[in-house]
N, C-alpha and C positions, 0 to 999 in steps of 0.2 A: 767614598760615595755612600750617601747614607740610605736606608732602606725606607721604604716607608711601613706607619705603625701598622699591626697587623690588626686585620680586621676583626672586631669581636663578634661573637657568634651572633645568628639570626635567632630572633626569640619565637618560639614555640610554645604551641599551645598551652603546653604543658607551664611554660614560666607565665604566663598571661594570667592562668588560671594559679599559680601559687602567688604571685603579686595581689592579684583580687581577693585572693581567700575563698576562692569557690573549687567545685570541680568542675573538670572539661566539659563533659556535658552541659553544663550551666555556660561555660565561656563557645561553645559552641552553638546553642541556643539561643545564645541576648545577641553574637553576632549577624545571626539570621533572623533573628528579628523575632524571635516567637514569642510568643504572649505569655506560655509556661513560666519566664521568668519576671521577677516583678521588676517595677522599674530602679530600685535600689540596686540589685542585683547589676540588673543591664548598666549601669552609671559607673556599678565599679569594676564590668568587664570594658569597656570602652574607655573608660579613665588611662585602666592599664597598658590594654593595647595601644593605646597612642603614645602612654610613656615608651613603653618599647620598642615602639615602630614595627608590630604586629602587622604581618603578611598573613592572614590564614589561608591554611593547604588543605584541599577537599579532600585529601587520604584522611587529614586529621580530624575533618569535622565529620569525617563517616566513619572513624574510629570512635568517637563522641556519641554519638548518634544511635550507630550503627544503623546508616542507611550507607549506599556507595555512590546516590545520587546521579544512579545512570540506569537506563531503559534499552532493555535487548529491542531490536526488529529484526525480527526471524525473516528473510528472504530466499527463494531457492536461489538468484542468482542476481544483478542489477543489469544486464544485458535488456534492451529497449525502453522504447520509454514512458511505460507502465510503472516500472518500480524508481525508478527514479522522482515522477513527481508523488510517488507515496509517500518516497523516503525526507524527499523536501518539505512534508505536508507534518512526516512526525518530525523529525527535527527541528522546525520551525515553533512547534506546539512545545514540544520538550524543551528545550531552550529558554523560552520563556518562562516553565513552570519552574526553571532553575535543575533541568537533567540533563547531561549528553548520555550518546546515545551508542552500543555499541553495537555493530551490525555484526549475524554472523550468516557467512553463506552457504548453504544448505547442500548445494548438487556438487556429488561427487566426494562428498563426507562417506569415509567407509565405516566410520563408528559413531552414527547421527545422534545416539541418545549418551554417547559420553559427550561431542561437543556438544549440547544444549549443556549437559550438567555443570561442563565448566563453565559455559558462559554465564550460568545461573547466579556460579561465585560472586560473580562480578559488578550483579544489578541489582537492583530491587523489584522488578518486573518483566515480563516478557511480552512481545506483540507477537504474534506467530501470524505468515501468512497462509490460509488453508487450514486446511483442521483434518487432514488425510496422512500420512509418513510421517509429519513432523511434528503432529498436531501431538500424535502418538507419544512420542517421544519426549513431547513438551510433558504431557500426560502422568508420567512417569518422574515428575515430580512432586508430584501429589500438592500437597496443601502449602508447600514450603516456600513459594512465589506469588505471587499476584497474577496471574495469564491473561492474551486477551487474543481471540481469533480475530483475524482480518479477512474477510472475503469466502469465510470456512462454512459451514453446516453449522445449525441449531442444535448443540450438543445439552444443552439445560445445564449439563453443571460446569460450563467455559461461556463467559461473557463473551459478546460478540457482536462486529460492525460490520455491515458488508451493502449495496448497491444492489437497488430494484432490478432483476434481469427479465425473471417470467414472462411479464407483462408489455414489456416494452418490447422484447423478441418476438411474441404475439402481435404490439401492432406492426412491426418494422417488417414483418413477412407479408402483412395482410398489405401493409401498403403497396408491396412489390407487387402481390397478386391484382391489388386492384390499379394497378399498371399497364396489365396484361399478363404478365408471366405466368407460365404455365408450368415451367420446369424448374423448380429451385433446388438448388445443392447449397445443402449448409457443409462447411469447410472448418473441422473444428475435431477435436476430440473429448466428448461429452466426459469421459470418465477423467480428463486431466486434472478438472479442479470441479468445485460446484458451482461458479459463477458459469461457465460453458455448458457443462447440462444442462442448466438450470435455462441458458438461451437455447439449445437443441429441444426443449421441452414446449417453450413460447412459440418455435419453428414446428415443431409436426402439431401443435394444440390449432392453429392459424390455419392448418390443412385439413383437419378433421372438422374441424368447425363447418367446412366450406364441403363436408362427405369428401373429402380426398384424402389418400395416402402418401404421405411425407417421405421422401427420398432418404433410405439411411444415411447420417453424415457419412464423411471423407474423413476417416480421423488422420488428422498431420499433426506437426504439432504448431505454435503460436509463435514461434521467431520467422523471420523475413524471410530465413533459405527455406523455410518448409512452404513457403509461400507462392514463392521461385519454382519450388520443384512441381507443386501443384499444377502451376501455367505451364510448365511443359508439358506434364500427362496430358492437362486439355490441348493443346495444341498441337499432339501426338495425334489426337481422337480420341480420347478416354472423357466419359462424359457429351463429349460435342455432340454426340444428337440428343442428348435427351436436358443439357442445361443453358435455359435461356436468362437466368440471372442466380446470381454465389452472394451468400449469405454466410458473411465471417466473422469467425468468432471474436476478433477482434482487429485495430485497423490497421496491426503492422502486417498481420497476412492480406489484407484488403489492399492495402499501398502497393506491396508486391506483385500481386497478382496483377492489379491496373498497370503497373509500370510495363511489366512482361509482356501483357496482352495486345499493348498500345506498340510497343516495340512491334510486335509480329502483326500489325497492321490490322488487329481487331480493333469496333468501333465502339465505345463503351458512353453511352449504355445503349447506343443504336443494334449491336449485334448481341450484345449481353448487360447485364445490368449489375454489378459489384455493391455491395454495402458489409459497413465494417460493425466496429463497437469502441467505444473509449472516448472517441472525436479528439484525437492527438492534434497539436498544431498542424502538424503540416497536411491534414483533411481538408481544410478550409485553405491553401493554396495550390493544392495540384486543381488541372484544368483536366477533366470534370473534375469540380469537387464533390470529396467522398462525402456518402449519404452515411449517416450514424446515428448511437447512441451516445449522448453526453454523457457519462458518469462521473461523479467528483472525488475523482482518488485522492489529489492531495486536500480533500475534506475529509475524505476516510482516512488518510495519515493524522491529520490533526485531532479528530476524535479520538481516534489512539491511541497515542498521547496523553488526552486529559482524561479518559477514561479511565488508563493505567496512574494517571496520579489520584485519581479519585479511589479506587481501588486498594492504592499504597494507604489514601488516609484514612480508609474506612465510610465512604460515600454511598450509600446503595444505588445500585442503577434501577429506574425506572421498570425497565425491562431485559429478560436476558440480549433477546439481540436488539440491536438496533439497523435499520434498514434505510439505507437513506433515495431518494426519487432519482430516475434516471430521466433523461429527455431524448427524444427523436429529434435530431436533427439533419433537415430535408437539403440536400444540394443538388449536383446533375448527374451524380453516378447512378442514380433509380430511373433519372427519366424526368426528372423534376426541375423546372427553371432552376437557375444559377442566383441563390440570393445576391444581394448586393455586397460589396466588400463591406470587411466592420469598418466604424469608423470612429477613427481615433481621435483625440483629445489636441 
């Protein structure tokens, strides 16, 4: 029985680039196309690779290079779905620019500033979400990466992308007040991140505006059970005399709390009145629908992305931060008719 012949080796970059008469750098630059090389050059890395049947391996052309051709996104966790359509929004971006992307997850790291360092190895730049614990840490790499805050504080010397909250928190409380309400509880914990203060801020600003005193938030935290647990304080009594409508930090505690509420036969917004932030999908199908803010996360993923390739190539940014417009959008958890459904194509 006879064998078959054995297979001869895969050609490498390295035989590409001694066929051509160049070095790897150069046969890893005419294959990505840069301009750096001329077109002589690129003629006789492509000649080659085709004699050989040349696979290039992105170890090899970031050995070349020395880039790794992949983007950290710093997330505490991907539990709801906030960070998911961020992460759609940089991956989408980065992909295109020609990066994957390596995610690393933050809560629960007992040694937060060695895993950044190692993830550091690994990319050419970092997204970080927040610029508070992990901003820190990112910090603490000093000049050695490209960085880029998401959703963080105005630090002046970390670039950064983050969604209008002040203002918009400001009209979405006045709205409520000019509803009726007289009792508002914001439901949030202002010191979690800055985009939450920054709405607890828009929330007592709407109060003072009007010579009233603003209810200190409810600090919980921003997943669904903290949500859950809220509705039951109120429906213990905690709050129930004094909140005729909840102003949340964002719409997976808002969702929550409408589900719980409506289960224990509250009438929303007839006994109280619920509003969230994000305007997730499923805002715009629960019956009421939730009253929001639109923010465009996975706009702010994808800015993140080109900002951090911009970054990499030496691009100046206009500005340190960039800010991007958020919208009110009105449905019947405030009190407000029921838009029509969208309507699809």
């Amino acid at each position: 029985m006879s064998s078959a012949a054995p297979r001869p080796p895969a050609a490498t970059i390295y035989s590409v680039a001694e066929a051509a008469g160049v070095s790897i750098a150069s046969v890893s630059r005419a294959l990505q196309g840069s301009s750096e090389v001329s077109e002589r050059t690129r003629a006789k890395v492509l000649a080659a690779a085709a004699r050989l049947n040349y696979v290039p391996l992105a170890a090899a052309r970031s050995l070349a290079v020395r880039h790794h051709e992949a983007f950290a996104l710093v997330l505490p966790e991907l539990d709801g779905p906030y960070f998911a359509e961020l992460m759609m929004g940089f991956e989408a971006r980065a992909s295109e620019l020609g990066h994957s992307v390596v995610l690393l997850m933050t809560a629960g790291k007992p040694d937060l500033e060695r895993a950044v360092r190692q993830t550091a190895t690994r990319v050419d730049g970092l997204a970080v979400l927040g610029s508070g614990t992990t901003g820190r840490a990112v910090a603490a790499l000093g000049s050695a990466k490209p960085v880029l805050f998401i959703a963080g504080d105005d630090t002046g010397d970390v670039e950064g992308i983050r969604a209008e909250n002040l203002n918009s928190a400001l009209d979405l409380t006045s709205h409520l007040i000019e509803h009726g309400r007289r009792r508002l509880v914001f439901v949030g914990d202002p010191g979690s991140a800055p985009d939450v203060r920054d709405r607890y801020d828009g929330f007592t600003q709407a109060h003072r505006s009007l010579g009233r005193a603003p209810a200190p938030p409810v600090r919980v935290g921003l997943r669904e059970r903290d949500g859950v647990r809220f509705a039951e304080t109120l429906l213990a009594g905690d709050h129930a005399e004094h909140a005729d409508a909840i102003v949340c930090a964002n719409d997976e505690l808002a969702l929550a709390i409408m589900d719980r509420l409506i289960a224990a036969g509250r009438r929303i917004p007839a006994d109280i009145a619920v509003v969230g932030w994000d305007d997730v999908m499923a805002a715009r199908y629960v019956r009421p629908g939730l009253t929001t803010v639109r923010q465009p996360v996975r706009r702010l993923g994808e800015l993140a992305a080109a900002r951090l390739h911009g970054l990499l190539r030496g691009t100046p940014a206009e500005d340190s931060l960039h800010v991007l417009p958020t919208e009110l959008v009105l449905r019947g958890s405030c009190g407000c008719p029921e838009p029509p459904p969208p309507a699809w194509p």
